[in-house]
C-alpha positions in Angstrom: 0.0 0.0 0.0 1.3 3.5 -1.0 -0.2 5.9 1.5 0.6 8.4 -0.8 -2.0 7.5 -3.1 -4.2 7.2 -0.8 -6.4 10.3 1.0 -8.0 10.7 4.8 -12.0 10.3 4.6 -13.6 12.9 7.7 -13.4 10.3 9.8 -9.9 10.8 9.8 -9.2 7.0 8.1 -7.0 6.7 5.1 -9.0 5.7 2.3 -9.0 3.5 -0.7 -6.3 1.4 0.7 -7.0 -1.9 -0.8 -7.7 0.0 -4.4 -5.3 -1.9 -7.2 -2.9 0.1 -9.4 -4.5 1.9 -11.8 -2.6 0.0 -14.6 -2.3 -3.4 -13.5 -3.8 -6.6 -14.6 -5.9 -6.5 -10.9 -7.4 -3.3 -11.5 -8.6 -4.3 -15.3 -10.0 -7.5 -14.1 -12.1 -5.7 -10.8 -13.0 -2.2 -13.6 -13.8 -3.5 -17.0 -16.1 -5.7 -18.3 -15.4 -7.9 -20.7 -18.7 -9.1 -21.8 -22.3 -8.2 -22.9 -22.9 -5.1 -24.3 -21.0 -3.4 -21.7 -17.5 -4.3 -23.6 -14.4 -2.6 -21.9 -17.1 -0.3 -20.2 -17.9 0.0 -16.5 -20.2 0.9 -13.8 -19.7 3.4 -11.8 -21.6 3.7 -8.3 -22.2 7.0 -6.7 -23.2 7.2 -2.8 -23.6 10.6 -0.9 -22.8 9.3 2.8 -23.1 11.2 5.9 -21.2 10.7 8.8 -22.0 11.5 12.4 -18.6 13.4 13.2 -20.3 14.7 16.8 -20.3 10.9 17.4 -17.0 9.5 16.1 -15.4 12.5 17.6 -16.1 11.2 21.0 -14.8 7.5 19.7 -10.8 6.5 21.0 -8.5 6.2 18.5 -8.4 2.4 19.1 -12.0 2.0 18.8 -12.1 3.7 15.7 -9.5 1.5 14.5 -11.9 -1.5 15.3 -14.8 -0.4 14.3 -13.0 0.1 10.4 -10.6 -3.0 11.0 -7.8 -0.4 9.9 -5.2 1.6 12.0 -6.0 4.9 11.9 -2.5 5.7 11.9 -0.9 3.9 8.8 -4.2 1.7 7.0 -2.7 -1.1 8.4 -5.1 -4.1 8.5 -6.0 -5.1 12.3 -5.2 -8.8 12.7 -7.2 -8.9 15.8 -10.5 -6.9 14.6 -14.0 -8.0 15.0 -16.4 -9.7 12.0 -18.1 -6.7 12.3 -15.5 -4.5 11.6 -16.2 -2.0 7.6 -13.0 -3.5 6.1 -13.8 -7.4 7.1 -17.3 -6.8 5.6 -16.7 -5.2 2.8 -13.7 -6.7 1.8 -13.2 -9.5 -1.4 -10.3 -11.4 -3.2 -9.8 -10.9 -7.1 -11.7 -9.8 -9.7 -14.9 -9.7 -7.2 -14.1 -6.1 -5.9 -14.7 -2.8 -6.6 -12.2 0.0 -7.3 -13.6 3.1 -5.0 -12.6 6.6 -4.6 -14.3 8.8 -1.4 -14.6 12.9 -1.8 -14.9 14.7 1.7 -18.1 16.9 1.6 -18.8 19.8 4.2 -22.3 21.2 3.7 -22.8 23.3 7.1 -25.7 22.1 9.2 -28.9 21.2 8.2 -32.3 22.4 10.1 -32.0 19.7 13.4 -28.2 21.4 13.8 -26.3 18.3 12.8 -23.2 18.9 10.4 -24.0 17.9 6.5 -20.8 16.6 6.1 -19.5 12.9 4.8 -18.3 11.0 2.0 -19.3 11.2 -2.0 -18.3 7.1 -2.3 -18.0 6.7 -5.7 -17.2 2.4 -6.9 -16.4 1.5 -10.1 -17.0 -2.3 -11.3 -16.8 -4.7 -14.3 -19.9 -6.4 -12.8 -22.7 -4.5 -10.9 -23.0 -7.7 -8.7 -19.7 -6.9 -7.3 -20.8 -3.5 -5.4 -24.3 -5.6 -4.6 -22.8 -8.5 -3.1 -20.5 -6.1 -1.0 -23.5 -3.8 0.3 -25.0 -6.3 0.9 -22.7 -7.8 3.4 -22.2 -4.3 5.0 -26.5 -4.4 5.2 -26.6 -7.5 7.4 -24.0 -5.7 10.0 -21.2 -3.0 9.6 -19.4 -1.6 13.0 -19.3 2.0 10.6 -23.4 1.7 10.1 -23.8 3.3 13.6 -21.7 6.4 12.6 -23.1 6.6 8.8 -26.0 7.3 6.7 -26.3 7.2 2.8 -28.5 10.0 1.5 -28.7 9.8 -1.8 -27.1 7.3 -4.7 -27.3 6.7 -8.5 -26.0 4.1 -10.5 -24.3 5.0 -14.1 -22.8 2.9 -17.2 -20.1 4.4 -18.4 -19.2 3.5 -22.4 -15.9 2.4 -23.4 -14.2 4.8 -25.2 -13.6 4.8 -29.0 -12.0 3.7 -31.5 -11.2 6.1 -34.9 -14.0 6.1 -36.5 -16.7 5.0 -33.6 -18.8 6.8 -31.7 -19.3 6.8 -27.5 -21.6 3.3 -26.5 -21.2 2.0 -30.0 -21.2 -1.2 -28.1 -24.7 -1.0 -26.5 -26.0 -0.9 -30.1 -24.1 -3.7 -32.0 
């Protein structure tokens, strides 16, 4: 893992630390689909989720760490954390997983006083099932579902690009 590549969400974790290199054979297995009408296209998953900073402010370090199965130092993975814990849940081996990227939002306070702030999760996949058959895991029980709350999502298919000649989602119409 390069921390470098690699940004804090508000909840002060380091995030996207299981995410492949952009040019490897890993990340072109879990990104692109190879099938269908979908062809070298992907999906691409969009999530607005807000986070409970009041909350997780008053959370120690080490419990914080637990309840992601990360350090909150370094992204290290916690050998001893719980089957609950966000990275234990949401995480799978090979071409099963998603490739995400999180965008730190701040939008003051809403009406009840609580801080509009959190996460735009954005997951790209070669198969939709992947990002389904990870939330759903995180449904059934998440230590990070008591500190969270997803507002708003949209699903999008985004085309391969082109080759000279083509046009953009020339393959959804072959």
């Amino acid at each position: 893992m390069n921390t470098a590549e690699v940004s804090r969400n508000l909840l002060g974790q380091l995030d996207g630390t299981a995410n492949k290199a952009v040019a490897s054979k890993e990340f072109g297995e879990i990104v692109w689909a190879k099938e269908g009408g979908l062809t070298n296209g992907t999906t691409m998953v969009v999530r607005r989720i807000r986070m409970a900073l009041d909350t997780w402010n008053k959370v120690s370090t080490k419990s914080k760490s637990g309840v992601i199965g990360r350090s909150l130092e370094d992204g290290a993975l916690l050998e001893s954390s719980s089957a609950t814990a966000h990275q234990g849940r949401a995480f799978t081996k090979g071409s099963a997983g998603i490739m995400r990227r999180g965008f730190n939002y701040d939008d003051n306070y809403l009406a009840d006083g609580s801080r509009d702030a959190g996460l735009i999760f954005i997951a790209f996949q070669a198969q939709l099932k992947n990002y389904l058959n990870i939330q759903s895991k995180l449904n059934e029980v998440d230590s990070l579902n008591r500190y969270t709350t997803p507002v708003g999502s949209a699903l999008f298919i985004v085309p391969a690009g082109t080759e000279k000649g083509g046009y953009i989602g020339e393959g959804f119409f072959q």
